[in-house]
N, C-alpha and C positions, 0 to 999 in steps of 0.2 A: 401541721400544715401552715398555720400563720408564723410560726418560727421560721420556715423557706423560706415564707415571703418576705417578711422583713431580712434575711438574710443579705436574696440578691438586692433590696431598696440600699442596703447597708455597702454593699460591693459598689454601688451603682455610684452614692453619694461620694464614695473615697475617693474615685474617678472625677468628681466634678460632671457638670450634666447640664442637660439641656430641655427643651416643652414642647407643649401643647402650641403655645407662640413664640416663636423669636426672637419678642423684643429681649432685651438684658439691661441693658442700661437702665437707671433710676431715671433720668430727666425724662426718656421717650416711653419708658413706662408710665410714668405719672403723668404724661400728655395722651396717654391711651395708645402708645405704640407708633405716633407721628413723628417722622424725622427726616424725612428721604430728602426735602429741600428746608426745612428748618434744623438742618442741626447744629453744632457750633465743637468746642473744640473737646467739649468735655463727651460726646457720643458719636463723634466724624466718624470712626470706624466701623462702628458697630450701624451705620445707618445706610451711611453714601462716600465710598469715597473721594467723589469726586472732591468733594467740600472740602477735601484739605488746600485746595488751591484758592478757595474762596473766604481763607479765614485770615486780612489784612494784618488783624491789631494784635496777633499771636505769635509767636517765636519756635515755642516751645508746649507740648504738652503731653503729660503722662497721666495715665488713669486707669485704676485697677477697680472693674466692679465685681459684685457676686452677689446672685438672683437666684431666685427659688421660685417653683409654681408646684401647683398642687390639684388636683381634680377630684372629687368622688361624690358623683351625683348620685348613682345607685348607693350611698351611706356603704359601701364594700366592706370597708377596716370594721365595721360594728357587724354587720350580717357574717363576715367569715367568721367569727368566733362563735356565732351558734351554730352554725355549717359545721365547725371541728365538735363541737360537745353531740350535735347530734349524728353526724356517724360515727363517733363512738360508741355512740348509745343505741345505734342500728347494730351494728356489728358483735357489740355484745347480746344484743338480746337474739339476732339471729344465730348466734354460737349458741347459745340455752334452748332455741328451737329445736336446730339439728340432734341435740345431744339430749334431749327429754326425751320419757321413755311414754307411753300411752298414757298416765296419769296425769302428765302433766304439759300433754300436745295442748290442749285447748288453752290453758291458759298462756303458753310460750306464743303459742299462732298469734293471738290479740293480741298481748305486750308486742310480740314482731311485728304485728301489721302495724302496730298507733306508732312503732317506731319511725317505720319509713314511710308511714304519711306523714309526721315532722320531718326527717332527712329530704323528702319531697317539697315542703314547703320552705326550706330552707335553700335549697336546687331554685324554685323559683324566685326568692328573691334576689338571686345573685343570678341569674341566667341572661349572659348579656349584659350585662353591666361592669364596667370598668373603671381601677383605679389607676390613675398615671398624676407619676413623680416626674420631677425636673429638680434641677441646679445647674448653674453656672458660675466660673468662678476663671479668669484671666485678665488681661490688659493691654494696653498699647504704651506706644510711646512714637511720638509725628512730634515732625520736626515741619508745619502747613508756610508755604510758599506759591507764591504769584507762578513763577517760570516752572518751578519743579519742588512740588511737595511730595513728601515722602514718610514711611510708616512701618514697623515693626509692628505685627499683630500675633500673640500666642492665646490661644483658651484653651478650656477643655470643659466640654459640655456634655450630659446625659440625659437619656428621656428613658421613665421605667414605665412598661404597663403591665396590669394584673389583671385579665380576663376568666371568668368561667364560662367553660363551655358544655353545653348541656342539650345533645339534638332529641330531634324527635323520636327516635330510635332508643336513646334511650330513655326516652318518658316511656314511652310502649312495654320495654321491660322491665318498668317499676309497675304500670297499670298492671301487667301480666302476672305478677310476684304477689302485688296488692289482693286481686282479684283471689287468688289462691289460698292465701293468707284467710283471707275472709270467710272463706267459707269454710277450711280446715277448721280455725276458730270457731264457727258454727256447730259443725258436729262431727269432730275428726273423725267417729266409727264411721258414719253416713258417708262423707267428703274425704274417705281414705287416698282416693288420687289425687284431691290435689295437694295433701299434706304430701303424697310423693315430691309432685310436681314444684310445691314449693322450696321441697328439701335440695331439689336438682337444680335450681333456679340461683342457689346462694354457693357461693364458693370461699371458703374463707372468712366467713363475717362481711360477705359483699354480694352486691349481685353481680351474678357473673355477666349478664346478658348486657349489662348498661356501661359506660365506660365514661363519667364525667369528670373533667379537668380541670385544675387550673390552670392555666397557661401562665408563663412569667416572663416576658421579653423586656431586655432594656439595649438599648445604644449608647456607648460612650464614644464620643468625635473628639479627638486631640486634634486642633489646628493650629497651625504656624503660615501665615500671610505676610507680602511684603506689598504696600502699597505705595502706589504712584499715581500723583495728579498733578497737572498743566491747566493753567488759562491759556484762553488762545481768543484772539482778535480777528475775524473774520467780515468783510465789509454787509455780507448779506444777514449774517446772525451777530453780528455784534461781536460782547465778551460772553464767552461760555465758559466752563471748566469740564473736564472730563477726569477721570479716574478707573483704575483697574487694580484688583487684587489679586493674585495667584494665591490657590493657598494650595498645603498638602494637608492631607488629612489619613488620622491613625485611626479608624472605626476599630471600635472590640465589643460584639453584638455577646448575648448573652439569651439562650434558648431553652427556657426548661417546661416538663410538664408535671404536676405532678396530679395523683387521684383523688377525686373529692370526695372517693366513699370513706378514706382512710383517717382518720384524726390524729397518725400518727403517720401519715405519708412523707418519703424522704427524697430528696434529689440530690442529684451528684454534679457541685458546681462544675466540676474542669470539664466533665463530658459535654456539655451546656455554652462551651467560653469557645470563642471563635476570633480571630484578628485579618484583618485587609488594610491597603493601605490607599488611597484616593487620591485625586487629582482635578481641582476645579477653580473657576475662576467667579472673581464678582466684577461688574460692570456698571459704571454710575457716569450719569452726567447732570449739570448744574446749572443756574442759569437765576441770576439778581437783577431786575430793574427798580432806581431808584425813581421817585417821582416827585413832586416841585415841592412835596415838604420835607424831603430827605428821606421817607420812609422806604426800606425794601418791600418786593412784593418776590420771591423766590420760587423757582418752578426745579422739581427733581425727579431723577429716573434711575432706578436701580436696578440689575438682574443678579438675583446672585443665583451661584451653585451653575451655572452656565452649563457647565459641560454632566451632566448626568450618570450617576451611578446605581446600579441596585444591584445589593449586599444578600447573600443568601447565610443566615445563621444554620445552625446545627440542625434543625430540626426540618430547613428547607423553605424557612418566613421567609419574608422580604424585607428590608430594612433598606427606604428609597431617600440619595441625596438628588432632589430633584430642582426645577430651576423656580427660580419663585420671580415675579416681576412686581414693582410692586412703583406707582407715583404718587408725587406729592405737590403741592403748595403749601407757599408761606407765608404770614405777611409781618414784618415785622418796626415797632418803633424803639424810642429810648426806652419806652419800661412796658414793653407790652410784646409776645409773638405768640400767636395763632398759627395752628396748623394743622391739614388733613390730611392724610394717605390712601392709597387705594390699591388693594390688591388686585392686578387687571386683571390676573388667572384664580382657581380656584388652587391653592396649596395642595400638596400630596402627606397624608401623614408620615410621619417617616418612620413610625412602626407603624406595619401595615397590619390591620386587622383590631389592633387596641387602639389608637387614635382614629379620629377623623378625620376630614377634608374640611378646608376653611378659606374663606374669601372677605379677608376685615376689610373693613372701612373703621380707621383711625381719626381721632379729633380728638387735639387738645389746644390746651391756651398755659401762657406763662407769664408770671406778671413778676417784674424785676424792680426792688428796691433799691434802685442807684447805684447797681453791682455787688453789695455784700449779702442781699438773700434774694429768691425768688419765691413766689410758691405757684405749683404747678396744678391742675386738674385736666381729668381728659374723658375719654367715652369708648369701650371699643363696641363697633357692632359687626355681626357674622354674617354676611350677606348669603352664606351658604344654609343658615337655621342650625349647624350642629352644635353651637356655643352660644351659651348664655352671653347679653349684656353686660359687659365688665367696666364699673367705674373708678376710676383711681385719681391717686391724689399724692402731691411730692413737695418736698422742697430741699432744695437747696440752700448752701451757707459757702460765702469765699472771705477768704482772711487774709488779705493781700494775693501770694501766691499759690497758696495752698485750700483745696475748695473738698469741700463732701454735702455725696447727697444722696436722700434717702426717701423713697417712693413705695407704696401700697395702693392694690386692686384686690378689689374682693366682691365676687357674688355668693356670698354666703359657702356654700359646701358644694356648690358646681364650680368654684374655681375660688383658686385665692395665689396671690402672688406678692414677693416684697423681693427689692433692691436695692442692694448699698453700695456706692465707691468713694473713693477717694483717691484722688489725686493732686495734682500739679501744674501752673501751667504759670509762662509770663511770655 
C-alpha cells in the first residue's frame, strides 16, 4: 500500500507541483509569503503583475525558481507502515480462523481478535489525517516598463494528498467482528454462533462489512501566461500601475482508492489519470508614494484565477481553480522593505477534501547590504485556524548581473518548505 503511495507522490513530482500555499518564490517566501506591493523584479510575476510597470531601474529580467512544501501533522508516512504490517497480520491470522478445525478455534479466534484490535488501532491513528506534497518548478522572463511592460510566464505546479478514510460504519463492523471474535475465543463449543457469525463477517482475510481507504488525489497545473502592465497618470489618483495576466492552463488530476485492509493493496494508474484544459486570468494593480525622505510607502491588489473552474477527477472529487484576492503594503528604504499581505477571502483548497481552506496574513521584512546580499525573515499567520504558524528565513546574493536566492519555513512536521532560483537581471 505505501509502494502506491509513493508511486503517485513519484508521478506527481516528475510533473513539477504545487501546495498547501502559493507563495513559490524564495524572496516572498522568506518574507512569509508578502509581495503583492513590495515586490521587485526578481518575484513581479509570481506576486503582482502590475509591478512590472513600477520597476524604473530594470531593463531586463529572467528567473527561474523551484519550491517544495510538505505537510504531515497526523506523522501519516510513519503510521501507514504499521497500518500495512498490521493488516497483513489481520488477514493472515483471519485465514488460520476460517480454516482451523475445532482444536484450534479458540486459540485462532484470540490471535484474530488481538489482530484487529491492532488493525483498529492503527485505523485510528491515520483516520482523518493527511499527507500532502507540493513542488514547483518554472520561470519568467519581463522585459518591466513605464508605458507598457510585458512578460512570458511558464510553470508547472502540483499538489498531492493522502487521506484515509475510515466512517462510522465501518468502525460498527469491526466492533461487530471484535465482539464475535471475543466470545468465540471464550468458549467456541458455548459461543458456537458466533464463531459462525464471525466466520461470515471475514471475506478474504478482510472484513467484509467495513470498507476503509486510502484515498490518493494529486493536481498537476501546466501554465503559460503573458503579462501586460501600464502606468498611468490620472489627475484625481495620481500614478498608478495596473497589470493583467491571461494564462491557460493543462490540469491532469490524478484519483485513486485503494484498501486499507490489504497490505498488499494495488491500483491501477491510467484508470486514476484524467486531463482538462482551463482558462483564467490574474488581475493586479499598484500604487508608490514617495515621502520627503525619498522613502516609498507602496499599496497592492491582486486577484488571481479570476475566472473560476472546478475539475471533476475520475472518481467524481473536485479539484477547484478558484479566485483568490489577496492585498498588501510596503514600505521601503535604501537598505530596508517591510511588508504585509492579506488574504480578503478565505482560499478554497484546491483538492477538495485533503486540503483545507486558508486566509494568511503574511509579514515579512528585508534588509539589503548595498545590493550584493540581502537577508530576509517573515511570519505566516492562518486567520482561518487550519495552519500552523509558519516562520521563515531567506537570503539572497547578486554578482552584478546574475542573482540567486534561497529561502526556508518550517514548523516542524506540520509544515516545511524551501525555495531556490536563480536568475538574471540588468
Amino acid at each position: 500500500m505505501k509502494k502506491n503511495i509513493l508511486m503517485v507522490s513519484l508521478l506527481s513530482a516528475m510533473s513539477s507541483s504545487y501546495a498547501l500555499d502559493n507563495t513559490v518564490d524564495p524572496r516572498s517566501l522568506a518574507m512569509g509569503g508578502a509581495g503583492v506591493a513590495g515586490a521587485n523584479g526578481y518575484n513581479v510575476l509570481f506576486q503582482n503583475p502590475a509591478v512590472l510597470s513600477g520597476l524604473p531601474n530594470e531593463k531586463f529580467t529572467a528567473q527561474s525558481p523551484f519550491a517544495m512544501r510538505a505537510s504531515d501533522e497526523g506523522d501519516f508516512a510513519n503510521n501507514v507502515d504499521a497500518l500495512n504490517l498490521s493488516a497483513t497480520a489481520m488477514s493472515n491470522a483471519f485465514n488460520a480462523f476460517s480454516a482451523a478445525g475445532p482444536a484450534q478455534k479458540q486459540s485462532t479466534a484470540i490471535a484474530a481478535g488481538n489482530a484487529l484490535i491492532k488493525f483498529n488501532g492503527d485505523l485510528g491513528n491515520l483516520s482523518n489525517k493527511a499527507l500532502a506534497v507540493s513542488l514547483y518548478g518554472g520561470g519568467f522572463a519581463a522585459i518591466p516598463r513605464t508605458n507598457l511592460g510585458y512578460a512570458f510566464k511558464f510553470d508547472a505546479r502540483s499538489e498531492l494528498g493522502t487521506v484515509l478514510s475510515y466512517s462510522a460504519a465501518d468502525q460498527a463492523a469491526v466492533n461487530s467482528l471484535g465482539a464475535d471474535l471475543k466470545l468465540c475465543g471464550a468458549d467456541p463449543l458455548g459461543n458456537q454462533a458466533n464463531c459462525n457469525n464471525a466466520n461470515t463477517q471475514m471475506n478474504g482475510g478482510t472484513i467484509a462489512a467495513a470498507n476503509p481507504t486510502v484515498n490518493v488525489r494529486a493536481a498537476v497545473v501546466q501554465d503559460f501566461g503573458l503579462s501586460l502592465a501600464r502606468h498611468i497618470e490620472t489627475e484625481q489618483m495620481g500614478g498608478f500601475e495596473i497589470g493583467i495576466t491571461p494564462k491557460f492552463l493543462r490540469v491532469g488530476t490524478i484519483d485513486v482508492a485503494s484498501s486499507a485492509q490489504s497490505g498488499n493493496a494495488k491500483t491501477t494508474m491510467p484508470s486514476g489519470l484524467k486531463y482538462e484544459n482551463a482558462f483564467t486570468i490574474d488581475l493586479g494593480a499598484s500604487k508608490t508614494v514617495v515621502n520627503a525622505k525619498g522613502h516609498d510607502m507602496k499599496m497592492g491588489v491582486v486577484v488571481k484565477n479570476l475566472i473560476p473552474k472546478t475539475l471533476k477527477t475520475t472518481l467524481n472529487n473536485n479539484i477547484e481553480i478558484a479566485p483568490q484576492l489577496t492585498t498588501g503594503v510596503a514600505y521601503g528604504t535604501p537598505w530596508f522593505t517591510g511588508a504585509v499581505d492579506l488574504d480578503v477571502m478565505k482560499n478554497k483548497a484546491l483538492i477538495t477534501g485533503l486540503t483545507k481552506e486558508s486566509q494568511f496574513l503574511r509579514m515579512g521584512a528585508e534588509f539589503d547590504a548595498k545590493g550584493w546580499a540581502q537577508l530576509r525573515v517573515g511570519y505566516r499567520h492562518d486567520l482561518a485556524g487550519n495552519y500552523a504558524g509558519l516562520p521563515s528565513l531567506g537570503l539572497g546574493l547578486n554578482l552584478k548581473i546574475v542573482n540567486m536566492d534561497l529561502s526556508v519555513a518550517s514548523a516542524g512536521k506540520k509544515e516545511l518548505a524551501a525555495a531556490l532560483q536563480f536568475g538574471t537581471h540588468f
